[in-house]
ZAFIRO-827948 format. One record per residue (C-alpha): residue in three letters; chain; z, x, y. Coordinates in nm, 3 decimals, always signed. Layout:
// ZAFIRO-827948
ala, A, Z, X, Y
...
END
This chain:
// ZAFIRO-827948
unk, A, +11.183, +11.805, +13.889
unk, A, +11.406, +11.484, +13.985
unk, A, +11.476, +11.364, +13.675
unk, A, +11.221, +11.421, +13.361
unk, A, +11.350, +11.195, +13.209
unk, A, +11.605, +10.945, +13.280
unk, A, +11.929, +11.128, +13.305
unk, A, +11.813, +11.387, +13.064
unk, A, +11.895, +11.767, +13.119
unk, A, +11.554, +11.954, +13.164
unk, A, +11.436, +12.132, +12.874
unk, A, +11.523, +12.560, +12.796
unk, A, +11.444, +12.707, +13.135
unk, A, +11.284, +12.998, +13.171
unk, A, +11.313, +13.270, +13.425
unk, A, +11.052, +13.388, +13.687
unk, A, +10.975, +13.805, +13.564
unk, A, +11.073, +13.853, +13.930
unk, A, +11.419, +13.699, +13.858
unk, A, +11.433, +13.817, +13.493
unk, A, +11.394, +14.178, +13.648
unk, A, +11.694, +14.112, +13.873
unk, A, +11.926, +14.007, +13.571
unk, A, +11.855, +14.360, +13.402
unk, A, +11.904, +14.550, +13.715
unk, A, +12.193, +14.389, +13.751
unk, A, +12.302, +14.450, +13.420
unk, A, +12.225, +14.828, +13.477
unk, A, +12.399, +14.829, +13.761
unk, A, +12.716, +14.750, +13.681
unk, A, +12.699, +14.901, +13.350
unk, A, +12.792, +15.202, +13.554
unk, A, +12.862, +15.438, +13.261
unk, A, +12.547, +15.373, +13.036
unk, A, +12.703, +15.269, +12.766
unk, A, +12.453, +14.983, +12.651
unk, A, +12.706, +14.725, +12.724
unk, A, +12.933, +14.516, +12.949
unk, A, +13.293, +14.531, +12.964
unk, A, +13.495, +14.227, +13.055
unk, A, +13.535, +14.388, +13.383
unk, A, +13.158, +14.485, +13.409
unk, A, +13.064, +14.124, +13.332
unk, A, +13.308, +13.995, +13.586
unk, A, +13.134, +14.221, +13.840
unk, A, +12.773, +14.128, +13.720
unk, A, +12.890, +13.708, +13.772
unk, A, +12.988, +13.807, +14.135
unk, A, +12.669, +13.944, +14.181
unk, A, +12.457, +13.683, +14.039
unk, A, +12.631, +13.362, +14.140
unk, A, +12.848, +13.451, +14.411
unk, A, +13.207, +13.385, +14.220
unk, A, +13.453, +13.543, +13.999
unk, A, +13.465, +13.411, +13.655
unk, A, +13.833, +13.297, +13.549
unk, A, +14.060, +13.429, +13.258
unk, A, +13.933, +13.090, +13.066
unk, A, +13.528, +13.161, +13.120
unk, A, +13.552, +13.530, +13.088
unk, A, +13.808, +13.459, +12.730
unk, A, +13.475, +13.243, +12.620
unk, A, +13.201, +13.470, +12.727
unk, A, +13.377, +13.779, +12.545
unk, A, +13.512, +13.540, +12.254
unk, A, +13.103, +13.458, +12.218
unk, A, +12.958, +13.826, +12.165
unk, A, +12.884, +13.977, +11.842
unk, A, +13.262, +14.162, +11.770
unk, A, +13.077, +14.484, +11.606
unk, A, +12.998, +14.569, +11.963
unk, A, +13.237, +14.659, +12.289
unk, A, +13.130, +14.414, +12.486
unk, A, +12.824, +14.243, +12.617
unk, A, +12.454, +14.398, +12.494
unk, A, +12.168, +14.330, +12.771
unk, A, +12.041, +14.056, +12.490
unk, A, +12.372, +13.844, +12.508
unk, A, +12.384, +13.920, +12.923
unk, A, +12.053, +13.794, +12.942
unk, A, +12.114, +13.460, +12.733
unk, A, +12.414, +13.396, +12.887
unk, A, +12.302, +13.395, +13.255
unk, A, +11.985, +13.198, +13.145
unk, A, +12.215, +12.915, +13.004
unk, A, +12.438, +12.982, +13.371
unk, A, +12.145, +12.916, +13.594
unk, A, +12.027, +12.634, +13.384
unk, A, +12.325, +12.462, +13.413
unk, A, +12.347, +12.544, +13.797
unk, A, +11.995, +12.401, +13.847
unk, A, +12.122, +12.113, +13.642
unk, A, +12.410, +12.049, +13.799
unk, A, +12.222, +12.088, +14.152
unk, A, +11.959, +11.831, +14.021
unk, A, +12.285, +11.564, +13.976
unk, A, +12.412, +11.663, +14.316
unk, A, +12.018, +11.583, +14.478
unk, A, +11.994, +11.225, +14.265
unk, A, +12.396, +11.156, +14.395
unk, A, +12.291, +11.194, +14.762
unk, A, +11.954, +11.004, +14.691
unk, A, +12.201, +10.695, +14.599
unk, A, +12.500, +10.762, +14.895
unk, A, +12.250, +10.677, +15.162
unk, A, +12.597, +10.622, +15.381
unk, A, +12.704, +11.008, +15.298
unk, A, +13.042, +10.843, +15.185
unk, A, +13.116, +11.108, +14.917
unk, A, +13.104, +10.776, +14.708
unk, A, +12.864, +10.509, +14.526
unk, A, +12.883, +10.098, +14.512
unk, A, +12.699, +9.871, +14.356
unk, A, +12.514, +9.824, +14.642
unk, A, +12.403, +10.179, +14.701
unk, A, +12.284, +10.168, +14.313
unk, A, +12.053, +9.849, +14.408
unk, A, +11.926, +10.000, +14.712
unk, A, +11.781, +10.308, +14.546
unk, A, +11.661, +10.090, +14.234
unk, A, +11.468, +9.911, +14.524
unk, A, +11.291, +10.144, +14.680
unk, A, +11.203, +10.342, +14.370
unk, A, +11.153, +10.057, +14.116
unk, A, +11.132, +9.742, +14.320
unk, A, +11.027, +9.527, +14.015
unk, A, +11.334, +9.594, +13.832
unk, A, +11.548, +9.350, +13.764
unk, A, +11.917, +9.342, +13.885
unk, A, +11.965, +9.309, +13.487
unk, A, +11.781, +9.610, +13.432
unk, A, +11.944, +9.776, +13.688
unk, A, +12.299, +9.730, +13.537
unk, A, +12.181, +9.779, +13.257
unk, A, +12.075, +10.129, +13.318
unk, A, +12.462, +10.257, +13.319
unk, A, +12.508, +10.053, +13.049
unk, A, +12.834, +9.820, +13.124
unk, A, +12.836, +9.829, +13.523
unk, A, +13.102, +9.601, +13.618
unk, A, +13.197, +9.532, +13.965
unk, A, +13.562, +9.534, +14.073
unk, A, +13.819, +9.476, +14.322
unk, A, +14.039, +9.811, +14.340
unk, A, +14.358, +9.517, +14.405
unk, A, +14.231, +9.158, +14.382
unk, A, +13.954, +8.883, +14.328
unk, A, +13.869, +8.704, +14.659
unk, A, +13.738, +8.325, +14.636
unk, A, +13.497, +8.210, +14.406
unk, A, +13.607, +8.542, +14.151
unk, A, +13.418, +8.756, +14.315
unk, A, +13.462, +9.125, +14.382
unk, A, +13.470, +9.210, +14.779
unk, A, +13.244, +9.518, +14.888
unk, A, +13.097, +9.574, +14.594
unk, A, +13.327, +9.806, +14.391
unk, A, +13.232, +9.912, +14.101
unk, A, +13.293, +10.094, +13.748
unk, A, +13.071, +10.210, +13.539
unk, A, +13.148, +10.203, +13.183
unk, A, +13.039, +10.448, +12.870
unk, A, +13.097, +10.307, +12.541
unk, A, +13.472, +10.321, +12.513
unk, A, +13.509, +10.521, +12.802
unk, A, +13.557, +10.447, +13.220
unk, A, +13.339, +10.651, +13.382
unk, A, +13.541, +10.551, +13.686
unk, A, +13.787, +10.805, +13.580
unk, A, +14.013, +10.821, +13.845
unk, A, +14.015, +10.389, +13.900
unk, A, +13.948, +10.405, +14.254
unk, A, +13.683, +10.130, +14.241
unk, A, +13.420, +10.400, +14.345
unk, A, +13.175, +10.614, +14.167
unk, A, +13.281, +10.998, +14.307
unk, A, +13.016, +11.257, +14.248
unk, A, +13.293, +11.373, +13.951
unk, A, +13.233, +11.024, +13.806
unk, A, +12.865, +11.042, +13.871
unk, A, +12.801, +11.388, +13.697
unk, A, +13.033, +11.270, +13.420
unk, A, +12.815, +10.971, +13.385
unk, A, +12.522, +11.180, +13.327
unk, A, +12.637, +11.420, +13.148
unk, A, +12.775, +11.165, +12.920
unk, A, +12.441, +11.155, +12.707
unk, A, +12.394, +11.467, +12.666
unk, A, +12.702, +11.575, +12.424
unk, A, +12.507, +11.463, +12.153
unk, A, +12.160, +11.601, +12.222
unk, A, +12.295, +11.995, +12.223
unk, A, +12.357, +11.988, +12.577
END
């Protein structure tokens, strides 16, 4: 899946039984004690396992803030939601990163205008240059200092603009992969995402 639709996060994911089984042993595992439930510690252990990183104080507050407070901790339900909604956003966020380097053909760690027109070529080369801007909405191309002759913007810089928002976020004339996923993920706050 590239993009199903354009800039859209993929539907509910579902897990292969082969990878749904290793989420329960996992669960087992490091619900050491049997109780039917993961600690804050337990979960912390089960993350590590999973996706190869520690949760902080601030993800593990949510995750425990989240579960139903008539149990101790996490039930194998919850666990199992929870890392579904983990590895979707993982796959989503890895589908960004793939689209990102599709566009930095240079491997700058950054987009221009240019880059944007280049990929629109090869993969829609009917499109309009109108369309194309038109895709992020208010694409604007900038000079991180000045003008040059004729008011036009040397190197193509660029910004790309969300309705009251820069997506440019740091103002560096550039479109960082921070920008970029922030430009995606703009949409999305108001389709459940």
């Amino acid at each position: 899946m590239f993009f199903s639709q354009a800039g859209a996060r993929p539907r509910m994911w579902e897990a292969s039984p082969s990878e749904h089984k290793k989420w329960v042993e996992v669960f087992k595992a490091c619900d050491e004690e049997n109780k039917g439930y993961l600690s804050r510690e337990d979960f912390k252990v089960a993350v590590v396992m999973l996706f190869g990183y520690k949760p902080s104080k601030i993800e593990a507050d949510a995750v425990m803030s989240s579960v139903d407070p008539n149990t101790s901790g996490i039930l194998l339900k919850e666990f199992l939601d929870i890392v579904r909604k983990k590895k979707e956003a993982q796959l989503y966020r890895n589908e960004i990163r793939h689209i990102f380097t599709a566009f930095d053909r240079h491997y700058r760690g950054y987009l221009t205008l240019e880059d944007f027109k280049k990929a629109f070529k090869q993969v829609a080369p009917k499109l309009s240059e109108r369309i194309i801007l038109e895709v992020f909405r208010a694409l604007k191309t900038r000079n991180c200092s000045r003008k040059i002759a004729g008011g036009a913007y040397p190197g193509g810089c660029l910004r790309l603009a969300a309705p009251g928002r820069e997506v440019d976020q740091d103002s560096d004339g550039h479109v960082s992969f921070k920008d970029f996923e922030y430009a995606m993920n703009y949409g999305q706050k108001g389709r459940g995402a």
